[in-house]
C-alpha positions as CSV (number, residue, x, y, z in Angstrom):
1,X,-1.5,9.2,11.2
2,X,0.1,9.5,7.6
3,X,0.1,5.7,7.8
4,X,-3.3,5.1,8.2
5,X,-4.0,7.5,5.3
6,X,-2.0,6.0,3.4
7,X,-3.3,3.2,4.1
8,X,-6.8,3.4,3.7
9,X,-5.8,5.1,0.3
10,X,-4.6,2.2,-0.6
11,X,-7.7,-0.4,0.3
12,X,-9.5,-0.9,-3.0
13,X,-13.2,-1.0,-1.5
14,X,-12.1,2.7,0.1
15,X,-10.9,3.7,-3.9
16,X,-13.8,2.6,-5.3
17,X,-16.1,3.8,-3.0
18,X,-14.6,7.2,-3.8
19,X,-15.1,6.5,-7.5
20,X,-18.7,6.1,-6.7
21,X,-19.3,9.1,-5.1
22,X,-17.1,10.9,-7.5
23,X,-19.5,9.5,-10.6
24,X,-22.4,10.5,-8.1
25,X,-21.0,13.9,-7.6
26,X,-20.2,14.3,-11.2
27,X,-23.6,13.3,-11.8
28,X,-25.4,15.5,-9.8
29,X,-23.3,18.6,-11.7
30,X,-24.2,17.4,-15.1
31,X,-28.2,17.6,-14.0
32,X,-27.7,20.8,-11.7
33,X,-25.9,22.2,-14.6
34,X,-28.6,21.7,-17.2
35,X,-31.4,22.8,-14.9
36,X,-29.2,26.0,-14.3
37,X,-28.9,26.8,-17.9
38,X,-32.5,25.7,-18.9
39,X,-33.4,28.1,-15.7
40,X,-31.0,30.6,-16.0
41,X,-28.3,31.1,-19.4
42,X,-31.4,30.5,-21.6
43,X,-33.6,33.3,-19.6
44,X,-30.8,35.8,-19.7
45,X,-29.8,34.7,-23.3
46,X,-33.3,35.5,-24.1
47,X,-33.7,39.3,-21.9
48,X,-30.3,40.1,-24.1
49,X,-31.7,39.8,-27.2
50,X,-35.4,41.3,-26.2
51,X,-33.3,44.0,-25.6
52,X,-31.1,44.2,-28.5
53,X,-34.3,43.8,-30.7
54,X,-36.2,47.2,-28.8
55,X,-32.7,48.9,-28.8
56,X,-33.2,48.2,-32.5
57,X,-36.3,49.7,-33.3
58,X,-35.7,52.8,-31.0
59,X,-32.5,53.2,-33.4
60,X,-34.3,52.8,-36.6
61,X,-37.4,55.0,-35.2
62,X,-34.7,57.8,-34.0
63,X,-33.0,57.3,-37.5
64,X,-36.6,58.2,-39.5
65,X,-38.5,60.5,-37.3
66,X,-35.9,62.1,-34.8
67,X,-35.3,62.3,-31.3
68,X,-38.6,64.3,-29.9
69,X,-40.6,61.7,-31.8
70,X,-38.5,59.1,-29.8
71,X,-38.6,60.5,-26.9
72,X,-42.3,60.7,-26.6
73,X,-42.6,56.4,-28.0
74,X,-40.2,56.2,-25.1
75,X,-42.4,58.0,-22.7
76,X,-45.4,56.4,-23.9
77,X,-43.2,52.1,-23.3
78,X,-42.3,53.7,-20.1
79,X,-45.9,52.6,-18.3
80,X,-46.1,50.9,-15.3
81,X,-46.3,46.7,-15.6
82,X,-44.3,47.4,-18.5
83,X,-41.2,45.5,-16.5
84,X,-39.0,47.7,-19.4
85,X,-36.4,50.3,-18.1
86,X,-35.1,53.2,-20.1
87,X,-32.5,56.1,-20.1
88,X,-32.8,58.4,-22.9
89,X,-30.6,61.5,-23.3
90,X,-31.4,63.8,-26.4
91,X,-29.9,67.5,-27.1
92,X,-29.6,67.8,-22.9
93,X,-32.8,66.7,-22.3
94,X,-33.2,63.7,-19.9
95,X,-36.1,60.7,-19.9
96,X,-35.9,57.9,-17.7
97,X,-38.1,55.7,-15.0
98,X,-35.0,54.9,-13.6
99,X,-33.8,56.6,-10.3
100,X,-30.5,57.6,-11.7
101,X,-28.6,58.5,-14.2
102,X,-25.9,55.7,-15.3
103,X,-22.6,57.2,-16.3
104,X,-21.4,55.8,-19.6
105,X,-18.0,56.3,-20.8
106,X,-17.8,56.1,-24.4
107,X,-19.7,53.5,-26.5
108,X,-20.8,50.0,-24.8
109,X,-19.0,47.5,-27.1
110,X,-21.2,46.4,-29.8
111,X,-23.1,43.6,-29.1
112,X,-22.3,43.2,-25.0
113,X,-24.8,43.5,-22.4
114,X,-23.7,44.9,-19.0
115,X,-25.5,44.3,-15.6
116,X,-25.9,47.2,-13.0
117,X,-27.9,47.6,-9.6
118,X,-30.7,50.3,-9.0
119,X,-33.4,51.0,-6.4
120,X,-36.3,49.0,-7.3
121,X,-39.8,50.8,-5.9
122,X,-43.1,48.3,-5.4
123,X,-45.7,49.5,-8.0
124,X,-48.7,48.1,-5.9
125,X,-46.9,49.5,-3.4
126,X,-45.6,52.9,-3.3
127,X,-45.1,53.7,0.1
128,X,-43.4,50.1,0.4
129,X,-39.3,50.6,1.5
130,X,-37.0,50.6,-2.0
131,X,-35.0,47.5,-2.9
132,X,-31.5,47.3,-4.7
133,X,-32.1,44.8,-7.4
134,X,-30.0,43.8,-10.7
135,X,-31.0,44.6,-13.9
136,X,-29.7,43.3,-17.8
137,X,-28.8,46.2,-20.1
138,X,-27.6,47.7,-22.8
139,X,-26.8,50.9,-24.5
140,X,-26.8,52.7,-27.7
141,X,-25.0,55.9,-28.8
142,X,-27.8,58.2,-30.6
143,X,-26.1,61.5,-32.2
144,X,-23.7,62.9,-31.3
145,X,-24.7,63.8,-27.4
146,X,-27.4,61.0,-26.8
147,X,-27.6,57.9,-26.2
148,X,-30.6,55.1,-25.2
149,X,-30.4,52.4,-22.8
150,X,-32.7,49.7,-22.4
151,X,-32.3,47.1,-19.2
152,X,-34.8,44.5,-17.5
153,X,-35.0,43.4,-14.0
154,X,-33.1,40.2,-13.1
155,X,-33.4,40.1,-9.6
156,X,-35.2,36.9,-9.8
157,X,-33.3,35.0,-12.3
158,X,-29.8,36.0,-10.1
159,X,-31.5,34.7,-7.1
160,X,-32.6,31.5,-8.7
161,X,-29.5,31.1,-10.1
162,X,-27.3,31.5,-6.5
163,X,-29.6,29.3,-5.5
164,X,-29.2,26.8,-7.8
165,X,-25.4,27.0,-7.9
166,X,-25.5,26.7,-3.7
167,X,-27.5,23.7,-4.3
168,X,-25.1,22.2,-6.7
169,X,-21.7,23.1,-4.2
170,X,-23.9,21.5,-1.7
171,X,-25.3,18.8,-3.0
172,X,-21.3,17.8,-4.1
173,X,-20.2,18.2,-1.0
174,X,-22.4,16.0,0.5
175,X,-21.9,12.5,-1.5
176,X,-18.4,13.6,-1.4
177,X,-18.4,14.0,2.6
178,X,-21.1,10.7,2.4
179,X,-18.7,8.7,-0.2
180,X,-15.7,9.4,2.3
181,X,-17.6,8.2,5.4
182,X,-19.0,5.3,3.4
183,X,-15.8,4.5,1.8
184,X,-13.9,4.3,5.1
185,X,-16.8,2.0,6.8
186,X,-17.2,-0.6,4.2
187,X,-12.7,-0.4,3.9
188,X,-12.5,-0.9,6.8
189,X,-15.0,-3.5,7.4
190,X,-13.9,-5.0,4.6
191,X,-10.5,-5.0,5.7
192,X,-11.1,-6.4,8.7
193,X,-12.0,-9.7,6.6
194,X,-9.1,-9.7,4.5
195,X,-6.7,-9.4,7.4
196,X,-8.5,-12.0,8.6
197,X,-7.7,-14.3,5.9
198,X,-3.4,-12.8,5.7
199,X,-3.5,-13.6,9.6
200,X,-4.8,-17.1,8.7
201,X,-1.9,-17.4,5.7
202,X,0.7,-16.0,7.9
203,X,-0.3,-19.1,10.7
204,X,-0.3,-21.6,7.8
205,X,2.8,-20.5,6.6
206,X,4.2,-20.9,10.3
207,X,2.7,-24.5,10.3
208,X,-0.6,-23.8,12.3
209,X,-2.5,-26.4,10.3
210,X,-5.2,-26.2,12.7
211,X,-6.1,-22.8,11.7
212,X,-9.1,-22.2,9.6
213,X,-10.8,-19.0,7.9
214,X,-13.6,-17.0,10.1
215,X,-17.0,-17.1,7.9
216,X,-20.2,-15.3,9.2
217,X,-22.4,-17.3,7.0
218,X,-24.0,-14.4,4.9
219,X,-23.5,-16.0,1.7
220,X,-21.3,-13.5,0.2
221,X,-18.2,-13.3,-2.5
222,X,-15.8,-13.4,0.6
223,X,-17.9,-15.8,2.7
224,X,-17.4,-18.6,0.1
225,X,-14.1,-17.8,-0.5
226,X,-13.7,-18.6,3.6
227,X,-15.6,-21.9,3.0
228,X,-13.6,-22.8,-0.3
229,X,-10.3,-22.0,1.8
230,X,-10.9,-24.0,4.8
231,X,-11.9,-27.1,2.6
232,X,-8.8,-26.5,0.8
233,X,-6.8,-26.3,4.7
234,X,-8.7,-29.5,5.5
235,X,-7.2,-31.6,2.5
236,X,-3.9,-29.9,3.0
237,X,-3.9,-31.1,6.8
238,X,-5.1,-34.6,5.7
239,X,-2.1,-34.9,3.5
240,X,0.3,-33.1,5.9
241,X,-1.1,-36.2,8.5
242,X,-0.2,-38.6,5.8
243,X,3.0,-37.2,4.9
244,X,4.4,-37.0,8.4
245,X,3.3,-40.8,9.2
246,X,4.8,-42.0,6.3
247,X,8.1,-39.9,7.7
248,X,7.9,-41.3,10.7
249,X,7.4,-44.7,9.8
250,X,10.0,-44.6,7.4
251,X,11.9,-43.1,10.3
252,X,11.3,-46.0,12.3
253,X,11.5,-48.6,9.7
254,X,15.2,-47.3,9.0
255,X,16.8,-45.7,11.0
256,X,17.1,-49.1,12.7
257,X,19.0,-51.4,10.1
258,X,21.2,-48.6,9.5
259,X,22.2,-48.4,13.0
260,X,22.2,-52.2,13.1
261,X,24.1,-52.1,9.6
262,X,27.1,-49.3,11.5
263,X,27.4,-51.3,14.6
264,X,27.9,-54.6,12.4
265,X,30.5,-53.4,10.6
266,X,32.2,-51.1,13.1
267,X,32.2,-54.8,15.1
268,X,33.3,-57.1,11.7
269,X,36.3,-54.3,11.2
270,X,37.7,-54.3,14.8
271,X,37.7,-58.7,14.1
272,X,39.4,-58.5,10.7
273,X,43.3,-58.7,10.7
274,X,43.7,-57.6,7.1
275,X,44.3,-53.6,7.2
276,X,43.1,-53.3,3.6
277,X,39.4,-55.0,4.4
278,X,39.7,-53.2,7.6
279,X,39.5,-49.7,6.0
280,X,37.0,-50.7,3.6
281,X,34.8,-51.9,6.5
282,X,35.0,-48.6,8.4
283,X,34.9,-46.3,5.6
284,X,31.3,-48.3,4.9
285,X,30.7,-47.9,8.3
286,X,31.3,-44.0,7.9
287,X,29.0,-43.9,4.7
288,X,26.4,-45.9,7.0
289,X,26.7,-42.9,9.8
290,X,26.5,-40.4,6.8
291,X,23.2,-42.4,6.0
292,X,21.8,-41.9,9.5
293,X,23.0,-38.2,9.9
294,X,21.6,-37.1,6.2
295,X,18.3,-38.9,7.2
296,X,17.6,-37.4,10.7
297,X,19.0,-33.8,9.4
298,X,16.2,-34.4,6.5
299,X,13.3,-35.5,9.1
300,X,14.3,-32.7,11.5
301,X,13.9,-30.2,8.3
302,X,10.6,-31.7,7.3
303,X,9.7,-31.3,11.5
304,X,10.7,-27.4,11.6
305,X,8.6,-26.8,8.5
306,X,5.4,-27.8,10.2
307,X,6.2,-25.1,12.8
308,X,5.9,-28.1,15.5
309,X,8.2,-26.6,18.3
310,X,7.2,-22.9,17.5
311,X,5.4,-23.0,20.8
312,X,8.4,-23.9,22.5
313,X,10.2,-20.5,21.8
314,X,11.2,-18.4,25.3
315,X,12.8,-15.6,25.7
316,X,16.5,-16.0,26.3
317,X,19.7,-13.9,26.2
318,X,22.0,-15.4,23.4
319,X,25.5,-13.6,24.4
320,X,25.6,-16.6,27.2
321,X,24.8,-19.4,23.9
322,X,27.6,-17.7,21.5
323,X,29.6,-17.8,24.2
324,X,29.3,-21.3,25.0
325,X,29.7,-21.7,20.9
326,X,32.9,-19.8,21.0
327,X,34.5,-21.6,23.5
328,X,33.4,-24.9,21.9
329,X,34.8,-24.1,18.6
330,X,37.7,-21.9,19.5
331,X,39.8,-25.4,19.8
332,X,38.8,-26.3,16.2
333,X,39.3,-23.3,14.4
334,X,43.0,-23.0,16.0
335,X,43.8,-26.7,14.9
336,X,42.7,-25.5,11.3
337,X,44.6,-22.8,11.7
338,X,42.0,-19.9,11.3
339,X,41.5,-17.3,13.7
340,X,38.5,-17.1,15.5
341,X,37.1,-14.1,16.9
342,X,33.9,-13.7,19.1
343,X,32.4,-9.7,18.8
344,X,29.2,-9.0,20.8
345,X,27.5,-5.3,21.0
346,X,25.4,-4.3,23.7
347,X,22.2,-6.2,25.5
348,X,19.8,-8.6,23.6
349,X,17.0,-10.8,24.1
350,X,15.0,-13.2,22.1
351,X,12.1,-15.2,21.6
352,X,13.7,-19.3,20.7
353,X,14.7,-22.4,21.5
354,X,18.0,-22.5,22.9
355,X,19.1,-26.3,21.3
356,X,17.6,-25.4,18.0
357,X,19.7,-21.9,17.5
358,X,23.0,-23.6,19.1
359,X,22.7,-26.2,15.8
360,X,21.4,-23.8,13.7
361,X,24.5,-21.3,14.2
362,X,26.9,-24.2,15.3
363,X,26.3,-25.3,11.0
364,X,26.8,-21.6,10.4
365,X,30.3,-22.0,12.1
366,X,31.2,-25.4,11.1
367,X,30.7,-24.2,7.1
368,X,33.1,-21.9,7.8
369,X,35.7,-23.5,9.3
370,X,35.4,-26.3,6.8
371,X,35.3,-23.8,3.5
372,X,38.2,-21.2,4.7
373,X,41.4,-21.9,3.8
374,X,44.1,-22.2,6.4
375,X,45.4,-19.3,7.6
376,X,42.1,-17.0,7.4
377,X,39.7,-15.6,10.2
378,X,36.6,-16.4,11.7
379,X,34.0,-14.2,13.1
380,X,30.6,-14.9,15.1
381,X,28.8,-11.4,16.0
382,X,25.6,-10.5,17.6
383,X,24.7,-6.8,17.2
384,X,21.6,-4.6,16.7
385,X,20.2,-3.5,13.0
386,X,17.5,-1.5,12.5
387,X,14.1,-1.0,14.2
388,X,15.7,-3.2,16.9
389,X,16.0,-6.4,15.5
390,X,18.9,-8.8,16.4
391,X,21.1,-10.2,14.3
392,X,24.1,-13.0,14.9
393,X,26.3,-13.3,11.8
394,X,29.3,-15.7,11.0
395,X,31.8,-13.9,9.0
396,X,34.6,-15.7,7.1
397,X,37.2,-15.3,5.1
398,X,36.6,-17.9,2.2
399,X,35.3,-18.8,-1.5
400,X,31.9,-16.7,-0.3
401,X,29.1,-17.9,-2.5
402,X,27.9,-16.3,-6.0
403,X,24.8,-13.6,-5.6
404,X,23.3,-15.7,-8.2
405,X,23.5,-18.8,-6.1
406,X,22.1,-17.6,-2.5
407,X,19.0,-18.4,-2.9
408,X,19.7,-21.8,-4.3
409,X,22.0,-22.7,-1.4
410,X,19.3,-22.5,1.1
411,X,17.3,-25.8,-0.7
412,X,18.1,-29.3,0.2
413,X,20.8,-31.7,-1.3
414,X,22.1,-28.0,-3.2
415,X,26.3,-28.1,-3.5
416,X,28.0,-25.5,-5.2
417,X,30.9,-28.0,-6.4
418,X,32.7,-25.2,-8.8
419,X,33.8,-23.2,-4.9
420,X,33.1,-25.7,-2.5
421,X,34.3,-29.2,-3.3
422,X,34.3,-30.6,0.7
423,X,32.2,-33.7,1.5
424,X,29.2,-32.8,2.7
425,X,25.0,-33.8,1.8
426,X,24.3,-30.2,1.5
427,X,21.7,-29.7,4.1
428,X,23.7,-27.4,6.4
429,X,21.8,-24.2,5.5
430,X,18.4,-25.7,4.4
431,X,18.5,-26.6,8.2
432,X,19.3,-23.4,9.0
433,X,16.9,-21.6,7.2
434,X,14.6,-23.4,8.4
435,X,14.9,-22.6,12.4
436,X,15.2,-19.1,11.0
437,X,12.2,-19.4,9.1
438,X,10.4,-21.5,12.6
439,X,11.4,-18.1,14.6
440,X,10.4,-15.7,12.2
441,X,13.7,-14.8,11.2
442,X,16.0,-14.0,8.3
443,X,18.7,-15.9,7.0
444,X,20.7,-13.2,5.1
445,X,23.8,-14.5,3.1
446,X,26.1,-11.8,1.5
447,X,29.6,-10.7,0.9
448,X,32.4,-11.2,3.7
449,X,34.7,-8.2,4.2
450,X,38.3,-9.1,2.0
451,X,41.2,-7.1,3.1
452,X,45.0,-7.4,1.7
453,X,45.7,-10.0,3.8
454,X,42.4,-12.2,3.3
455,X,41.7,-11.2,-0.3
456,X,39.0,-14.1,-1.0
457,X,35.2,-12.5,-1.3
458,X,34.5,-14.6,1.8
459,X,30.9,-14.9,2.5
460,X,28.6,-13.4,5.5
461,X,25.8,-15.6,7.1
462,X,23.3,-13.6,9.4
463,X,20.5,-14.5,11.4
464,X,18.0,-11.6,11.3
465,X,15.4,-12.1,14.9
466,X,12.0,-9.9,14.6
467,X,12.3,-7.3,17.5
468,X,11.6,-8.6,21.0
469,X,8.1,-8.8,22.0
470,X,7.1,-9.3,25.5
471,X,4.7,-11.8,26.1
């Protein structure tokens, strides 16, 4: 579940679909906003200081003709339609068309309004039930025992104003919750295209040249792009056609003189009494078989990149091929005088092709032998690693190989001459790689495992296999 959060978090259509409605939702607060404070700060901005003004002039009328003069102004403001409520307290006497008496402990800062609830009657209506509304107020301190307040009804406003901030929540919530569902349709319809197109670049990269981009005709940004790539796939093919005849001609314009050219002088050396022009014929005769091998090693190579064979890949137990591996190259190892050890670690199965792994880890074991100095050891593994892949590993003893220069090794014609100064044409793990690369697998080269007695680096060659699918 995480997963898939994370993701769809991660599309970019689902990010800036979210964006959208983010802007959207940030949008509709900005205008909710200003209608709630042209509807509702400005009104009660606007009661406050009504009533600070009339608390004024009560003050200065109280301040020039007393209290029962007040009192009777205050009587006179208090009649009905007025919308105006008062409390006025003077020497213990009480006036007020409020229905109680608020309770005010000390002086009401200067300056600050205060809200309260009372029992609001119907004028029209006096036998009508009594509601509790909100009113606006404030209060002034007059003598020493009295004090006036004045306070509007803003029952209305505070409605309007809940309702305007419910509006606002909602309306968020909804191109929020309509962003998210939007967000996750187009992502994922959207992403259903793109993995379209890293489906078609994964078979491409496995040598399905055949393959070609899905388009739907709409015209759109992604539309072309299919059309563009599948022109592009079709010249690609073309060339791949013309490459691979001209390798196969070559092949077959070739590999035949060389062949004629080996048997010739194999046949000239075996009819030549001189010893001297005897060895000179054969070792030309070698360098004609080197010729052959170094040509068919590079034609296989170019073969496996095309991913021709990948549909010949079954499902087969490789403990019975190391085996057979072992036992081939046991003989060999103990005539260079390595030792040779064969380690194999529970059950496995894989999807290849038998011939191709047997040469591909047969190289693996023949570079060893060849670069480990006499006297040092030899080991061919197959073991599980994590999330159940298989891995088959030839561990030895020698030179190993720079971390710098891993990566390099794995090219054609590459020889690292400063640690490894045998004859050879330097194909040995580009053809490797490249069955591991045909069965979607890893070729993993790192550090051996030097000990006192086998103090050289050595170096570690493992064959990573993709977990085992049944078909």
């Amino acid at each position: 579940m995480f997963a898939s959060v994370r993701r769809l978090f991660n599309n970019t259509i689902f990010r800036l679909s979210m964006i959208a409605a983010s802007l959207f939702a940030f949008s509709s607060l900005v205008v909710l906003g200003y209608i709630y404070v042209a509807t509702v700060s400005v009104e009660i901005i606007n009661i406050d200081n009504r009533l600070k003004q009339e608390l004024d002039e009560i003050e200065a009328m109280y301040l020039e003709k007393g209290g029962d003069y007040t009192n009777k102004q205050i009587i006179h403001r208090m009649r009905p339609g007025q919308g105006t409520m008062y409390v006025y307290v003077h020497n213990n006497d009480f006036t007020s068309n409020i229905a109680f008496k608020p309770q005010l402990d000390g002086e009401p800062e200067r300056g600050r309004p205060f809200q309260f609830v009372y029992n609001a009657t119907n004028d029209t209506n006096p036998n009508a039930q009594a509601q509790i509304h909100r009113a606006r107020a404030r209060a002034r301190f007059m003598g020493r025992t009295g004090y006036i307040l004045v306070a509007r009804d803003v029952e209305l406003i505070m409605t309007t104003a809940e309702r305007v901030t419910r509006a606002l929540l909602i309306s968020i919530a909804i191109a929020l919750s309509l962003g998210l569902i939007s967000g996750i349709y187009v992502s994922r319809r959207f992403a259903r295209r793109v993995d379209a197109f890293n489906k078609l670049a994964t078979d491409i990269r496995a040598g399905d040249l055949k393959r070609r981009a899905p388009r739907d005709h709409s015209g759109d940004e992604l539309d072309d792009l299919a059309g563009h790539l599948n022109e592009m796939l079709d010249h690609i093919d073309r060339l791949m056609q013309a490459m691979r005849y001209a390798g196969d001609s070559i092949a077959h314009d070739l590999r035949s003189p060389l062949t004629r050219l080996q048997t010739r002088l194999e046949g000239a050396s075996a009819a030549v009494k001189d010893k001297a022009s005897r060895t000179v014929l054969l070792e030309a005769s070698d360098d004609a078989s080197q010729l052959l091998r170094t040509f068919e090693a590079v034609l296989r190579i170019a073969r496996l990149e095309t991913g021709e064979r990948r549909e010949m890949l079954v499902a087969l137990d490789p403990r019975a091929l190391l085996e057979d591996i072992a036992e081939l190259y046991g003989p060999s190892c103990e005539e260079a005088g390595h030792v040779f050890r064969l380690e194999i670690e529970g059950k496995h199965q894989l999807r290849a092709d038998r011939g191709l792994l047997s040469q591909a880890v047969s190289n693996l074991v023949e570079n060893a032998i060849k670069y480990t100095p006499k006297g040092g050891g030899i080991i061919l593994s197959l073991r599980k690693v994590k999330s159940g892949r298989t891995e088959i590993s030839v561990t030895d003893t020698g030179p190993g190989i720079p971390a710098g220069d891993r990566g390099r090794v794995k090219e054609r014609f590459v020889r690292l001459e400063e640690s490894r100064t045998a004859p050879g044409s330097g194909l040995g793990l580009a053809l490797v790689d490249a069955v591991a690369d045909l069965h979607r697998a890893q070729l993993e080269l790192s550090d051996g495992n030097p000990s006192e007695e086998h103090p050289l680096v050595g170096l570690r060659a493992a064959l990573i296999f993709p977990k085992f699918k049944r078909s």
